[in-house]
C-alpha positions in Angstrom: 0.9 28.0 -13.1 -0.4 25.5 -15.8 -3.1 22.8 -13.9 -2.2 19.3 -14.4 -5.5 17.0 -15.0 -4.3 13.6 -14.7 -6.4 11.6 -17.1 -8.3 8.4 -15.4 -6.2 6.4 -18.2 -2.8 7.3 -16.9 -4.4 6.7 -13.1 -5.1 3.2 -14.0 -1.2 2.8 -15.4 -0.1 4.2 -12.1 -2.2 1.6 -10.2 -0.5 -1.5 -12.1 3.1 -0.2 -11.8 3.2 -1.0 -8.0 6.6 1.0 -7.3 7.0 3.9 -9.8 4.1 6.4 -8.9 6.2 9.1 -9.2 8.8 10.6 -11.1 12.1 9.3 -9.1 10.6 5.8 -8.8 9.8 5.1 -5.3 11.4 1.6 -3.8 8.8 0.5 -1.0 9.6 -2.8 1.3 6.7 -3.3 3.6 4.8 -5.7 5.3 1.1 -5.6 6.3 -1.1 -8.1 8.4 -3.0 -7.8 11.3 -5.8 -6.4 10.4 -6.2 -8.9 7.9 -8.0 -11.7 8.3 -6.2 -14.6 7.9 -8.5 -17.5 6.8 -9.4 -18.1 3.1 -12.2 -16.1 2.4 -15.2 -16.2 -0.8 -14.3 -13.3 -3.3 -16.3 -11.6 -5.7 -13.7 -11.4 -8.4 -10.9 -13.3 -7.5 -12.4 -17.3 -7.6 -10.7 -18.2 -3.9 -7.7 -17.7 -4.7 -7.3 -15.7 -1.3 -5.5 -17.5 1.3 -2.3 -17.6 3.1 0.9 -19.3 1.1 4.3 -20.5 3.0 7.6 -21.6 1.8 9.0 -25.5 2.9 10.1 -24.1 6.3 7.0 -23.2 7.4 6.2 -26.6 9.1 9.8 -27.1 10.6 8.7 -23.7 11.8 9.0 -25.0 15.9 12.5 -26.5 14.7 14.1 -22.9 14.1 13.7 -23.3 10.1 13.1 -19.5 8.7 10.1 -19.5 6.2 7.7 -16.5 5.0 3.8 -16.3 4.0 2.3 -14.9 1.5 -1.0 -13.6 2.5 -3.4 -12.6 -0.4 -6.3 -11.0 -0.9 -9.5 -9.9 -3.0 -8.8 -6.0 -4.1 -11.5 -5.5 -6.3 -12.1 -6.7 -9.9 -8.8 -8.3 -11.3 -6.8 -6.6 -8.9 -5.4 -8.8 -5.4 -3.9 -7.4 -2.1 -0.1 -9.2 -1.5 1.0 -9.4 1.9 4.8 -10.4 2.3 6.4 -11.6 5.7 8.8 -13.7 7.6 9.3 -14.9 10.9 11.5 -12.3 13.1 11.8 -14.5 16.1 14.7 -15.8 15.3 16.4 -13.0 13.1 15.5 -10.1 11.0 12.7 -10.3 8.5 14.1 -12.4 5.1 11.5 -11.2 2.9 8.9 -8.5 2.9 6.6 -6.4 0.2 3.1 -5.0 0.2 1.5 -4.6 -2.9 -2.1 -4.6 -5.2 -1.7 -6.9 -8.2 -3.5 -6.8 -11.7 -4.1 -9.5 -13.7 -2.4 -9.4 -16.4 -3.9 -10.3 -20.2 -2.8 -14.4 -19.4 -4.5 -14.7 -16.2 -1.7 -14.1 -13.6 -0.9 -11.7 -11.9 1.8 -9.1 -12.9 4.0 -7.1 -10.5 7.3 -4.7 -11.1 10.7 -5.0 -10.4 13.3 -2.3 -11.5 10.5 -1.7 -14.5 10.9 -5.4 -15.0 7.4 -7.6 -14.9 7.3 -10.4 -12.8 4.1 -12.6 -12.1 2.4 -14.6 -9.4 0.6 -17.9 -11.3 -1.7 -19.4 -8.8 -3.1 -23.0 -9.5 -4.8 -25.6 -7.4 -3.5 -25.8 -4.2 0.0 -23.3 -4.7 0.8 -20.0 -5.8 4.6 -19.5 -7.7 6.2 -16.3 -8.7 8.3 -16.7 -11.9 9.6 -14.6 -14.7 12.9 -14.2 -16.9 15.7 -15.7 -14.1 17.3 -11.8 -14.3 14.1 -10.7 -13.2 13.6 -12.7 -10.2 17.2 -11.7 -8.9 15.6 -8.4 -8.8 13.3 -9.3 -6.5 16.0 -9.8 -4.0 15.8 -6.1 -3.2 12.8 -7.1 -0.8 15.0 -9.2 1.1 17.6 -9.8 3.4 21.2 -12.4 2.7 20.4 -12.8 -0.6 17.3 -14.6 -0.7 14.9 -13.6 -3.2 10.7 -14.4 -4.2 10.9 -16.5 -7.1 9.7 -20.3 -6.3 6.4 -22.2 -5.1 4.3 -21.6 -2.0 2.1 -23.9 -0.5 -1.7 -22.7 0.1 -2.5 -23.4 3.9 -5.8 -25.3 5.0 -5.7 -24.0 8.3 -5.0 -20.5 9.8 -2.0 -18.7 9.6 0.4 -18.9 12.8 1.2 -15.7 12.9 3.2 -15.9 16.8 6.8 -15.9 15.0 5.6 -13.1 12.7 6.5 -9.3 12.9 3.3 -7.9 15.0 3.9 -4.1 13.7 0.4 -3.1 11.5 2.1 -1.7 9.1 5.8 -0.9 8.8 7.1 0.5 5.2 10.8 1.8 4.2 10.8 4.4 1.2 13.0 6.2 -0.9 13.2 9.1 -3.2 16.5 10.0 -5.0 18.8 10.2 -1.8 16.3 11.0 0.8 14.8 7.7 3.0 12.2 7.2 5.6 10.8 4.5 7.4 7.0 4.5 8.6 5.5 1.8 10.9 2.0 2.0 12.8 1.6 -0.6 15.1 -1.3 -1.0 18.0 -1.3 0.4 21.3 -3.8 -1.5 22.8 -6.8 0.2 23.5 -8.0 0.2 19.5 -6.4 2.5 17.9 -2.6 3.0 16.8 0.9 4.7 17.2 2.1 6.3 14.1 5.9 6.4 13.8 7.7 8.2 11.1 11.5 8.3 11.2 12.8 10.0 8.3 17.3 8.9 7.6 19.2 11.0 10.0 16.2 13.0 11.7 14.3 12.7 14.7 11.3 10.2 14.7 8.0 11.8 14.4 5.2 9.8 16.4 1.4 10.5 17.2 -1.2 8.1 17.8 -3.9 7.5 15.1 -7.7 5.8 15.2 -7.1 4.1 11.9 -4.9 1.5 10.0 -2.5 2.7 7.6 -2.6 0.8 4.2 0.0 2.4 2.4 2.3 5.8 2.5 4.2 7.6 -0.1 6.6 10.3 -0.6 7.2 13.0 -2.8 8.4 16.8 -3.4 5.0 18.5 -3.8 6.0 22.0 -4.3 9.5 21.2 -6.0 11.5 23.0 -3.3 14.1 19.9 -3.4 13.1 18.9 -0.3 10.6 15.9 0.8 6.7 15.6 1.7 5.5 12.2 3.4 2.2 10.9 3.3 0.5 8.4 5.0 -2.5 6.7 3.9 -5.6 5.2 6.2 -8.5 3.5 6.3 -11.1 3.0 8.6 -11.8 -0.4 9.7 -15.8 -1.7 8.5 -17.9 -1.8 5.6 -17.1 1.9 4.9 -13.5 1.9 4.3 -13.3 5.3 4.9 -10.0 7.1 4.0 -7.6 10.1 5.4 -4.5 11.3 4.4 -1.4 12.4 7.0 1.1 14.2 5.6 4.2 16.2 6.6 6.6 19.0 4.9 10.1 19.0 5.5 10.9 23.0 6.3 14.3 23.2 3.9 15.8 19.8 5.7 15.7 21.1 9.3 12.1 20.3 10.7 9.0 19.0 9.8 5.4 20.4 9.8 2.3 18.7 9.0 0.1 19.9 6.4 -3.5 20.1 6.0 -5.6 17.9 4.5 -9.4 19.0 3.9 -12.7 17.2 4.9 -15.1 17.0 1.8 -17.0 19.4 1.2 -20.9 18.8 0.6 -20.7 19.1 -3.0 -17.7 16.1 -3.6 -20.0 14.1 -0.7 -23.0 13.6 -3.2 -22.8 9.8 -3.6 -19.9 9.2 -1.3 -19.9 5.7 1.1 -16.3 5.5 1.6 -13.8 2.9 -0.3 -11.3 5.3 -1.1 -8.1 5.0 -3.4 -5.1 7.8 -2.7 -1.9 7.7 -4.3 0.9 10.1 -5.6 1.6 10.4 -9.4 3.8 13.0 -10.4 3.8 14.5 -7.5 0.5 15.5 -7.3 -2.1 14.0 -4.2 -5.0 11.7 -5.9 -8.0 11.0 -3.9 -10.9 8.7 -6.1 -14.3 7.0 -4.4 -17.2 5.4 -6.0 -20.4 7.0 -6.5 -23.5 5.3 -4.9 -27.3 5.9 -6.8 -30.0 6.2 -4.9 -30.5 2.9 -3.7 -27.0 1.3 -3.6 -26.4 -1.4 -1.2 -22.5 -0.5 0.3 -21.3 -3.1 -1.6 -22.8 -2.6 -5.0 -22.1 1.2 -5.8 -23.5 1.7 -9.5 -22.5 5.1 -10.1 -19.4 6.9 -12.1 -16.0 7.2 -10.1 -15.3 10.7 -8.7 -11.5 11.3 -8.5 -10.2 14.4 -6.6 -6.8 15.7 -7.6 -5.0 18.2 -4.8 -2.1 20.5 -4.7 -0.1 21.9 -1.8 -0.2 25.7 -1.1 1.7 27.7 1.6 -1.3 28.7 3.9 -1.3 31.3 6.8 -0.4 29.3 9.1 0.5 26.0 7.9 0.9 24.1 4.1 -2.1 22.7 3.1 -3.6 20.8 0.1 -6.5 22.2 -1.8 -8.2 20.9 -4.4 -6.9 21.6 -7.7 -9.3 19.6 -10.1 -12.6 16.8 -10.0 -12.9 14.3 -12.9 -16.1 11.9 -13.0 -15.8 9.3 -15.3 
């Protein structure tokens, strides 16, 4: 079988197109907050810009008024973490997405919608999302009775009342061609997590976790027609250390996990954590920064090592093994 060496060029296309990674174009509708911190924080790259954004309703919020936030947050150079929720107190969530943002060539920031750009502008004290008026309709796939993103939030002074707010981690809904799944992780209590994966029409699989999940994906790995999940943490502190959970669907009719391999000593040589995964084309990406001798944690100097893995059929289980190592 021909190897497939993704390029780091078409990586970095993959990371702007927030919902096609792979070849059926994935629809995601997540949200993500509490392990976030929820105050306006100093950024590196991002000029404090970071903060937590409501609609009008947010201060009518005691009156029954529905209203969402918009949580943001520094992801690195020209890149921002987009946090979408709603209040579910008093019905379902209206409106929710979790996404990384790059800044597009004008200074906002550009996300997709049905391969259609939209952008978040922020300015002084407000962040809007706009685009071509067909475009923003799209972004009513993220919501609920017809609402959609486009208009003007209001940047908050104060924290974030998050009391009417979903309290799940992390909850996501995917699809790939005709096959769904929906993946939450939310806490249970004692400082780690419950992992719950309930794939359309199938038993729910669940199994506590010591991380939070930041994203998930799904795919068909081995082009059998049927469906591999993967789920995507991080440890909490400085580190940012990654793992990657993922499960096989046996031909529709159970599901089996499949194994993911510790680094070996080689691909650990100027590894400190902050690791990216994703899925493009179907094939499992793993990249890190490479720290130099005397790298602080959050200065690394080095090249980028990105790890690209296949799944095989093992003895006893599938497993992914490393299939190529670019350093660039």
């Amino acid at each position: 079988m021909m190897r497939k060496t993704l390029l780091p060029s078409m990586l970095l296309v993959s990371l702007t197109a927030c919902q096609n990674t792979n070849t059926q174009g994935i629809e995601t509708t997540t949200v993500l907050q509490n392990d976030l911190p929820t105050t306006t924080s100093t950024d590196k790259y991002t000029n404090n810009i970071t903060g937590d954004y409501v609609t009008d309703g947010y201060t009518k919020r005691n009156e029954g008024y529905d209203w969402f936030a918009i949580s943001v947050r520094d992801a690195g150079q020209d890149a921002i973490s987009v946090s979408i929720r709603s209040r579910i107190d008093k019905k379902k969530p209206t409106c929710t997405l979790d996404t990384v943002l790059h800044k597009a060539h004008d200074g906002r920031y550009q996300f997709w919608v049905d391969n259609n750009p939209v952008y978040l502008r922020f300015n002084d004290n407000s962040l809007s999302i706009e685009g071509e008026e067909a475009y923003l309709q799209k972004t009513a796939f993220y919501c609920s009775g017809g609402a959609t993103l486009g208009g003007v939030y209001q940047k908050l002074s104060d924290t974030l009342d998050t009391r009417q707010l979903d309290n799940s981690q992390y909850a996501t809904s995917l699809n790939y061609g005709d096959f769904s799944t929906q993946v939450t992780s939310t806490s249970d209590g004692n400082g780690g997590y419950v992992l719950k994966i309930q794939p359309m029409g199938e038993d729910i699989i669940e199994r506590p976790i010591s991380d939070p999940v930041v994203s998930a994906d799904v795919g068909d790995m081995n082009g059998d027609g049927y469906h591999e999940i993967l789920v995507f943490t991080q440890s909490v502190g400085s580190g940012s250390y990654g793992d990657v959970i993922a499960y096989s669907s046996n031909k529709g009719l159970s599901w089996s996990e499949v194994s993911y391999p510790e680094l070996t000593d080689k691909f650990k040589q100027g590894y400190m954590g902050h690791d990216e995964f994703l899925l493009v084309e179907n094939v499992l990406v793993r990249r890190f920064p490479l720290y130099l001798e005397n790298d602080s944690n959050a200065n690394p100097q080095g090249k980028t090592r990105q790890i690209q893995y296949r799944m095989i059929e093992g003895e006893a289980s599938r497993q992914f093994v490393v299939d190529a190592v670019n350093e660039f």
